[in-house]
N, C-alpha and C positions, 0 to 999 in steps of 0.2 A: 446611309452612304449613297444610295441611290439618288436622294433627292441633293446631296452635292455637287453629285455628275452634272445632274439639271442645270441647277446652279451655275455649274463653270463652264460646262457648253452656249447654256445660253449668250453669255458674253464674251465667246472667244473670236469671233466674226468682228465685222465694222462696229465700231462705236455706235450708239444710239443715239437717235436726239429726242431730246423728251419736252413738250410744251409746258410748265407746269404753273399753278397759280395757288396765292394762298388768300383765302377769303376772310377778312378783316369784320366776322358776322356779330352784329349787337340781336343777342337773343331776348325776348318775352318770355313768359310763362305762356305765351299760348302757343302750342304746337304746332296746328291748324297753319296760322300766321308764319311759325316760323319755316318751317315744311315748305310752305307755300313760296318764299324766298329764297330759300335754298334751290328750290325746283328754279326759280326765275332766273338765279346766277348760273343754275348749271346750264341753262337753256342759251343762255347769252356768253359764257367762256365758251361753250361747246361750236358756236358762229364763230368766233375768233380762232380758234385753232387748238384751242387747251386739249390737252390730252388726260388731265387729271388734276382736280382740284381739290385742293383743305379747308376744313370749317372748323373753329374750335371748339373745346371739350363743351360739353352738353349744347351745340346749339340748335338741336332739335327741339330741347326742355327749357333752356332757361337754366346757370346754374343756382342749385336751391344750395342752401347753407342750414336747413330748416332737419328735423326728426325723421321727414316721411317726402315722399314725394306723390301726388295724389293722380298723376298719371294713371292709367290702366295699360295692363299689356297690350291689351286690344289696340289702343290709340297707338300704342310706342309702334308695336309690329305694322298697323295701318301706315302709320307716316316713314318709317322703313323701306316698306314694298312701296309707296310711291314714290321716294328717293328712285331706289333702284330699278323702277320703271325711267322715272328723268332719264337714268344711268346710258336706259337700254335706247330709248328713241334718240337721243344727242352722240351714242359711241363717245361718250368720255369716261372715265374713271374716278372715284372721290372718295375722299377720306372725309367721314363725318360723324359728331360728336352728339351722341344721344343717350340713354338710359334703355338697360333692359333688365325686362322683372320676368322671372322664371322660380317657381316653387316657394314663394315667400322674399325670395332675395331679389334688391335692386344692385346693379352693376351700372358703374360710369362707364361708360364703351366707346371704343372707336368700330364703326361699321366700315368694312372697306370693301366697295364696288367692282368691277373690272367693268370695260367698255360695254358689255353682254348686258350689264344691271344682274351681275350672280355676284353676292355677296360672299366674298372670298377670304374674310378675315370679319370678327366679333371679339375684338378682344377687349379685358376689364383689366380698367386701371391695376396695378400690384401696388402702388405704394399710396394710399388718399393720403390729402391732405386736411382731414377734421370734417370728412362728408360724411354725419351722423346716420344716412338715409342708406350709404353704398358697405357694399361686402365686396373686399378685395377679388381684384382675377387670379388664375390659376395658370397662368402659360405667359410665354414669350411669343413673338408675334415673327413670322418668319412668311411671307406669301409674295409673288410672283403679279407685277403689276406696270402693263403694257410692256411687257418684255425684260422687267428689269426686278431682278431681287430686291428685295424691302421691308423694311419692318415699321411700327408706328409704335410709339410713347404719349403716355396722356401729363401732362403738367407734373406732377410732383416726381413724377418717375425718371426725370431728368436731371436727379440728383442720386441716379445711382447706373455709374458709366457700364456696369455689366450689362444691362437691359438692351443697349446699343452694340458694344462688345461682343455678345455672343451671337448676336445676327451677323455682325461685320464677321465675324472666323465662320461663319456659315455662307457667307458670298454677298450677302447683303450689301448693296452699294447706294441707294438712299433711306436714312429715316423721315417719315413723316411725323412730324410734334405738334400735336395740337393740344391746347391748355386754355385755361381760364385763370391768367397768373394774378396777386396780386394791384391792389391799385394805386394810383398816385399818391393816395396817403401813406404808402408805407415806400417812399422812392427809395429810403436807403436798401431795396431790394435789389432794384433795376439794374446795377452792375454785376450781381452774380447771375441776375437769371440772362442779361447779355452774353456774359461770358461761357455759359456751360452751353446751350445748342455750339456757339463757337468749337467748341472742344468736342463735344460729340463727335461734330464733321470732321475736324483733324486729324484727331487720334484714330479713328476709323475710315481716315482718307473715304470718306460718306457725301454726298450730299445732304442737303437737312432741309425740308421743307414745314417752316415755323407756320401754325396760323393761332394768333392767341385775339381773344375777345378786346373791342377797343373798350377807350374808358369812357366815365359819362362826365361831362366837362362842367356840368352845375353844379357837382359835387363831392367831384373827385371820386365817385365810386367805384363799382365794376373792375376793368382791368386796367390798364395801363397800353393797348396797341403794339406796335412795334414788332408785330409780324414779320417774318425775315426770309428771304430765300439765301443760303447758306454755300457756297462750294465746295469741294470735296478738300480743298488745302484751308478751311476755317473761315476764306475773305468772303463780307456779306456782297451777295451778287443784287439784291434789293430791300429794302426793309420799308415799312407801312410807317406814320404818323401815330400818333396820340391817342387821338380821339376822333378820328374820323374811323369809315366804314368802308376801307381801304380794300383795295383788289392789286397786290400784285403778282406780276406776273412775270416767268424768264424759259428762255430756251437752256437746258441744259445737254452739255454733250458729256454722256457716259461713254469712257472711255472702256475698248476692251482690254483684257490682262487678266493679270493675275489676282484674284480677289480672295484668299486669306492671308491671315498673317501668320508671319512665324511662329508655332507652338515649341518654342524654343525655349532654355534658362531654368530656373527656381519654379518659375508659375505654371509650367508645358503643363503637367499633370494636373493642376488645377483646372485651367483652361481648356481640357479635355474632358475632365467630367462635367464642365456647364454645358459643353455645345454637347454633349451626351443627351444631358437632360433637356437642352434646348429642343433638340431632332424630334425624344420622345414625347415630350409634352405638345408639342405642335400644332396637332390636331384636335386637343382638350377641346371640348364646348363647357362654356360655363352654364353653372345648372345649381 
């Protein structure tokens, strides 16, 4: 309960304004490489004003589709701690999509930075989508980022509205989604995965900051682009191209008030034992 207080004190003053961007990143299988990119955007949204930036799912690795992923912890944690050195010399913030190996197990992750470069959220994926290589995460993602409650969703996990849901009844007022969706060859996708970040932001009066991997245009592979920045009433406030290697970028005003929602009706009691377990699992580290 204490950490609700947080929560709604934080936002009960002036509105916020938040710079935000989402990074439209075509990843390699070389780390090294892509590390080194991701440091370069953070280096140059950090001159611009951004206050917090998105990369999507694995674009530290490269998303593999393969048994195994031949990365070392060594290298994962290596290009981690230089993220979040970027983090700490630019004062920005960033949500970014890498792999972590601990005890035998790989995990698809979202690493999440604060201005400081202290990584303040590791969360793994809860729902894969047929990554042979990853073992499900163990928590909901609930952390505190340039002032504003939040939570982050990895690609598949945005076909299950609890995941959002139960950050939003805890004060959560933007989700960050970063994915590796589908690509051009499978278009008859493209209108549900449109539609659901839409929904996410509505139904949780949220903001949604999308960054999904673009596609490769020689062969329709990889993903399909379309990166989104999201408003808190569902209207997209910007969206990325296709197949380009898009950066956008929007001022968001988080408004103060009231931030849960009614635990009202047939569901109150339902809806009370998620953000239960939301509260306590919180803290989990995967392992």
């Amino acid at each position: 309960m204490r950490f609700l207080l947080l929560l709604a004190v934080s936002l009960t003053a002036q509105p916020i304004e938040l710079k935000v961007a989402a990074v439209q990143f075509r990843s390699s299988f070389d780390i090294a490489d892509n590390t080194a990119r991701i440091i370069a955007h953070l280096d140059k949204l950090a001159g611009g004003g951004v206050q917090v930036a998105a990369f999507p799912e694995c674009a530290v690795t490269g998303y593999h589709t393969g048994d195994a992923i031949d990365a070392t912890a060594g290298q994962l944690e290596s290009a981690a701690a230089r993220i979040g050195e970027a983090c700490a010399r630019n004062r920005i913030a960033a949500v970014v999509g890498s792999v972590y190996k601990v005890n035998g197990r790989a995990y698809n992750v979202a690493l999440v930075y604060n201005e400081k470069g202290e990584r303040v959220e590791r969360y793994g994926k809860l729902q894969l989508a047929g990554e042979k290589w990853a073992t499900p995460g163990n928590h909901m993602a609930l952390f505190d980022l340039r002032g504003v409650p939040s939570t982050v969703i990895i690609c598949h996990d945005e076909r299950y509205p609890e995941f959002v849901r139960l950050p939003a009844l805890a004060g959560a007022r933007i989700v960050y989604y970063i994915s590796h969706e589908s690509g051009m060859k499978n278009e008859e996708k493209l209108p549900g995965y449109r539609a659901q970040m839409m929904a996410r932001a509505v139904e949780n009066q949220m903001f949604a900051v999308a960054a999904n991997a673009p596609g490769n245009i020689a062969d329709n592979s990889g993903s399909h682009g379309h990166s989104r920045i999201i408003k808190d009433d569902g209207n997209i406030l910007e969206e990325a191209s296709i197949y380009g290697e898009d950066v956008i970028v929007s001022n968001l005003r988080i408004k103060a008030g009231k931030l849960t929602r009614p635990l009202k009706g047939v569901t109150a009691e339902w809806w009370k034992q998620g953000l239960g377990q939301l509260l306590r699992d919180r803290t989990k580290q995967l392992d």
